[in-house]
C-alpha atoms as a printed R data frame, in Angstrom:
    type eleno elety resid chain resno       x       y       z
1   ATOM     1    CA   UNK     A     1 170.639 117.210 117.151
2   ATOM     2    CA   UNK     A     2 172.973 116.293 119.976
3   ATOM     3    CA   UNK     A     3 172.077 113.960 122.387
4   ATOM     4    CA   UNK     A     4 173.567 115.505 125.166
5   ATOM     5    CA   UNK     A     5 171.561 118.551 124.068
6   ATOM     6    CA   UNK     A     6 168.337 116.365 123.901
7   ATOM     7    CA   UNK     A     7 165.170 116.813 126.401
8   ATOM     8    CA   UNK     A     8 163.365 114.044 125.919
9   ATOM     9    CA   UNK     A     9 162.926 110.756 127.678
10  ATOM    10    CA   UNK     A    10 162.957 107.748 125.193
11  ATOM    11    CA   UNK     A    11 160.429 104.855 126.471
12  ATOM    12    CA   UNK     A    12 160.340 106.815 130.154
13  ATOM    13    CA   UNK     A    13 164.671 106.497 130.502
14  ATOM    14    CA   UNK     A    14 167.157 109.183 130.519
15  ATOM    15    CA   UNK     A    15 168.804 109.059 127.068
16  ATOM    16    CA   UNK     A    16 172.658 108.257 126.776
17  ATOM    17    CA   UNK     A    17 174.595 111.367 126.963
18  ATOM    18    CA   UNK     A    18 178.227 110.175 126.200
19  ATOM    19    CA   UNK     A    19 177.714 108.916 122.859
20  ATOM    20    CA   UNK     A    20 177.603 112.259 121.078
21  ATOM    21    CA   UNK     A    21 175.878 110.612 118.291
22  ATOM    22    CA   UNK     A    22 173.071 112.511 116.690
23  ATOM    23    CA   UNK     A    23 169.723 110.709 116.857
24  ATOM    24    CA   UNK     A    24 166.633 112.655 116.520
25  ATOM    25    CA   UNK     A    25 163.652 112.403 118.144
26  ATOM    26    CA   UNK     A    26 162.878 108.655 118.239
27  ATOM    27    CA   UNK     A    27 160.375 107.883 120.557
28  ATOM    28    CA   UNK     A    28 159.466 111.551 121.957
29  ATOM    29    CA   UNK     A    29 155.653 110.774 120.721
30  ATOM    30    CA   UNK     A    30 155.391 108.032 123.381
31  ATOM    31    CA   UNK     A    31 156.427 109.893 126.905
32  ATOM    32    CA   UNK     A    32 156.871 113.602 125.988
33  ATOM    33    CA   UNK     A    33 158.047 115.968 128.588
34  ATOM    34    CA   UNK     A    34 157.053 119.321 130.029
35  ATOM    35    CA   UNK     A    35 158.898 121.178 127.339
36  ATOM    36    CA   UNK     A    36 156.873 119.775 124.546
37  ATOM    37    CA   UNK     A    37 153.036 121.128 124.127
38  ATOM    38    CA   UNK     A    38 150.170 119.045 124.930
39  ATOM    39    CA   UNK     A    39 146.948 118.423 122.335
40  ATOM    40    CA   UNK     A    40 144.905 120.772 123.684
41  ATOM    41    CA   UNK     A    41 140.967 119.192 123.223
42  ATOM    42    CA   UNK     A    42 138.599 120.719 120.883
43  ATOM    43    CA   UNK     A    43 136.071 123.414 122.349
44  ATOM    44    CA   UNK     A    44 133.089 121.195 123.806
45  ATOM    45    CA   UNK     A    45 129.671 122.795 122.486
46  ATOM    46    CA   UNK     A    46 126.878 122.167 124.697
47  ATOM    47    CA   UNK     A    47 124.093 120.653 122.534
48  ATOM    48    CA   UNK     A    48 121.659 122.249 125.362
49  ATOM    49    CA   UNK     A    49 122.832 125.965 125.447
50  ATOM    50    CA   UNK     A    50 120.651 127.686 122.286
51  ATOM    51    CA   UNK     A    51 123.110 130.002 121.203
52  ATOM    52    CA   UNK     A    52 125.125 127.012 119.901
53  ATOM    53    CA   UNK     A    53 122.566 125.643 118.102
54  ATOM    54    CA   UNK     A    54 121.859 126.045 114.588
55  ATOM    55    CA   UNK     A    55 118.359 125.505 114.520
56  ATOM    56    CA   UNK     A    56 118.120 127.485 117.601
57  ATOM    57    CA   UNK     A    57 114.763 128.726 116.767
58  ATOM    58    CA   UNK     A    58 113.131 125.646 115.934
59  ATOM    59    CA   UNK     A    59 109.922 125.365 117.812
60  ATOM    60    CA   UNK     A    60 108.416 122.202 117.574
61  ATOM    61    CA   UNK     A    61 105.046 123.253 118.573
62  ATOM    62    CA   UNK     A    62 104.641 125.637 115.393
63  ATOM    63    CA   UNK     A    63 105.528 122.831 112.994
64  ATOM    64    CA   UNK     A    64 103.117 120.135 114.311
65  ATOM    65    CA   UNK     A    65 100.380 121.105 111.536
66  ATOM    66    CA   UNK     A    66 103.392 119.963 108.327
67  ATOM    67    CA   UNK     A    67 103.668 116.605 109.577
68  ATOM    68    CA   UNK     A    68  99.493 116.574 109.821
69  ATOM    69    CA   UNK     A    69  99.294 118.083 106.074
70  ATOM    70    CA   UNK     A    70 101.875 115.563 104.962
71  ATOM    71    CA   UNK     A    71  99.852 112.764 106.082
72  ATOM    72    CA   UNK     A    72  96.912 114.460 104.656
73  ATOM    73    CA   UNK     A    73  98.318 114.722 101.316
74  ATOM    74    CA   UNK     A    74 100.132 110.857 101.535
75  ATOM    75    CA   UNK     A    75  96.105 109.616 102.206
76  ATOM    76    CA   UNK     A    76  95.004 111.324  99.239
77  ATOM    77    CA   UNK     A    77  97.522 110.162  97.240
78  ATOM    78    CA   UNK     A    78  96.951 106.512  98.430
79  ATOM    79    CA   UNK     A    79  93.591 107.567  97.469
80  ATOM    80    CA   UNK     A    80  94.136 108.943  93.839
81  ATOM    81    CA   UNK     A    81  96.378 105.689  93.562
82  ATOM    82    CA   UNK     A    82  93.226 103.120  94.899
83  ATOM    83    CA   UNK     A    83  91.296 104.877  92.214
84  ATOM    84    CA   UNK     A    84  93.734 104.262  89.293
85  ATOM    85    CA   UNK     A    85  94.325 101.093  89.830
86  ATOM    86    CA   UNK     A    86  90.629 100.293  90.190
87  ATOM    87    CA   UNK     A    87  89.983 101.544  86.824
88  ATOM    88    CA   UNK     A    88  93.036  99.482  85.195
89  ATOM    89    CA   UNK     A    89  91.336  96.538  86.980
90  ATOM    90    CA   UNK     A    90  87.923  97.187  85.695
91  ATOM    91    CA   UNK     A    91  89.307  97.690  81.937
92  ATOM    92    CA   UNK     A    92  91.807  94.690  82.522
93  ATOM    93    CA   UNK     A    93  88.195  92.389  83.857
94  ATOM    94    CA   UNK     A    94  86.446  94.186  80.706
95  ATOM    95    CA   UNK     A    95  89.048  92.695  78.332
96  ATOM    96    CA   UNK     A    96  89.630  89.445  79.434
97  ATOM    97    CA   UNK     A    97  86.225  88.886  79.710
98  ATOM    98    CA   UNK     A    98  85.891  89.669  75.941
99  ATOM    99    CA   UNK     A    99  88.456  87.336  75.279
100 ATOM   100    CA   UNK     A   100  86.856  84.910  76.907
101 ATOM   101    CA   UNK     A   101  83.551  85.055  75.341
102 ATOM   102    CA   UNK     A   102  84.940  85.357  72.046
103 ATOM   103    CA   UNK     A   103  87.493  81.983  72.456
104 ATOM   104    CA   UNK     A   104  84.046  80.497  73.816
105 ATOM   105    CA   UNK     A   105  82.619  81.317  70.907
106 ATOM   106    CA   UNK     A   106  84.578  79.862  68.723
107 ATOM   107    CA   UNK     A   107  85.087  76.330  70.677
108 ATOM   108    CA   UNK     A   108  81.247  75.997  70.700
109 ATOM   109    CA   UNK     A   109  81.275  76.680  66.654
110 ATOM   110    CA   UNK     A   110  84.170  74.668  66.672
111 ATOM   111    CA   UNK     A   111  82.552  71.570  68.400
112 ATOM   112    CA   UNK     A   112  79.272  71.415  66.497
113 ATOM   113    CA   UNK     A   113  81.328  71.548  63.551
114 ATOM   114    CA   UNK     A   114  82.894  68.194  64.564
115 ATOM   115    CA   UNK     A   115  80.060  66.897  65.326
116 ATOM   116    CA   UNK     A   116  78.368  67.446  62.364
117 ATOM   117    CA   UNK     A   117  81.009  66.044  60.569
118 ATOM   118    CA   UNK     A   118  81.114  62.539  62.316
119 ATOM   119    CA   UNK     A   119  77.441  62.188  62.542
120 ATOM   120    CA   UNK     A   120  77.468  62.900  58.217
121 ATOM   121    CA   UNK     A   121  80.297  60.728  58.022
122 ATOM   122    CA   UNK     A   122  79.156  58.162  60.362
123 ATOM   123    CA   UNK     A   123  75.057  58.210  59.325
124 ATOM   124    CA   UNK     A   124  76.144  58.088  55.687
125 ATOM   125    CA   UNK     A   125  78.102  55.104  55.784
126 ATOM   126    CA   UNK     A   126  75.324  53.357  57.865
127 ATOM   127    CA   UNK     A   127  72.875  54.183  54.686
128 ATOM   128    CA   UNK     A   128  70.692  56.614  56.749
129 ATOM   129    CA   UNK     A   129  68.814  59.832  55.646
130 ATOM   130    CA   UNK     A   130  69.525  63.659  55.905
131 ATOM   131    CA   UNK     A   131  66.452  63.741  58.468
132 ATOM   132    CA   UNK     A   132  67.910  61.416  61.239
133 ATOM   133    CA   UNK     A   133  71.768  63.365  60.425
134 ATOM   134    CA   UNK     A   134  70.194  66.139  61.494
135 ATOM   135    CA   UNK     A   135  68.295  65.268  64.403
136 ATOM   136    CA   UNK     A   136  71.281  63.952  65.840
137 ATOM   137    CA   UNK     A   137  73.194  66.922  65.563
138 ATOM   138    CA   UNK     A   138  70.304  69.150  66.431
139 ATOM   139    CA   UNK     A   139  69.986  66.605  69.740
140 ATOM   140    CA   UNK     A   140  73.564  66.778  70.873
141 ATOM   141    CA   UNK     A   141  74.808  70.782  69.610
142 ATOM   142    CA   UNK     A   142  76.129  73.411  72.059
């Protein structure tokens, strides 16, 4: 393209016409002229007018009872869930309780073991009878 053909202003100047030299169109972006087209804007849609509206038929009035069912159904399930884990609890309580009375168990056999043990040990040594071992450890069992 000729410059001396050109209609453009480059940075709001006339361009150089004597030059001949072929340029292009630098800098027509920044200041175009009345020859070249304008960006037209994008068709506005009025969010208020219903006939542009999707969900133009959405009455929010005849969908007030979902939101009360969905909360309806949410509290039972908070409900079914209460009642689940109440039942783990119970069967968790159940067997650590059974643990518990079982380790008991076995420390109580456990201790008057020992002490039987000492008190033969201990009695025997001392020359004493089998009547005052046991009274001992029938005194001081679990």
């Amino acid at each position: 393209m000729n410059i001396a053909n050109a209609d453009f202003n480059v940075f709001g100047t006339q361009a150089n016409t004597n030059t001949g030299t072929s340029v292009g169109n630098i800098g027509s972006n920044f200041y175009p002229t009345a020859t070249q087209s304008q960006p037209t804007q994008p068709d506005i849609i009025d969010p208020k007018l219903p006939e542009n509206d999707a969900f133009s038929t959405f009455d929010p009035k005849s969908y007030a009872g979902i939101g009360m069912m969905a909360s309806g159904l949410q509290s039972l399930g908070s409900i079914w869930n209460a009642y689940q884990q109440n039942k783990m609890a119970k069967a968790s309580f159940g067997l650590q309780k059974e643990a518990y009375e079982t380790n008991m168990g076995h420390q109580v056999k456990s201790y008057n073991t020992q002490l039987e043990d000492r008190a033969r040990a201990r009695y025997i040594t001392e020359g004493k009878s089998e009547e005052e071992i046991n009274a001992y450890v029938e005194k001081n069992r679990l």
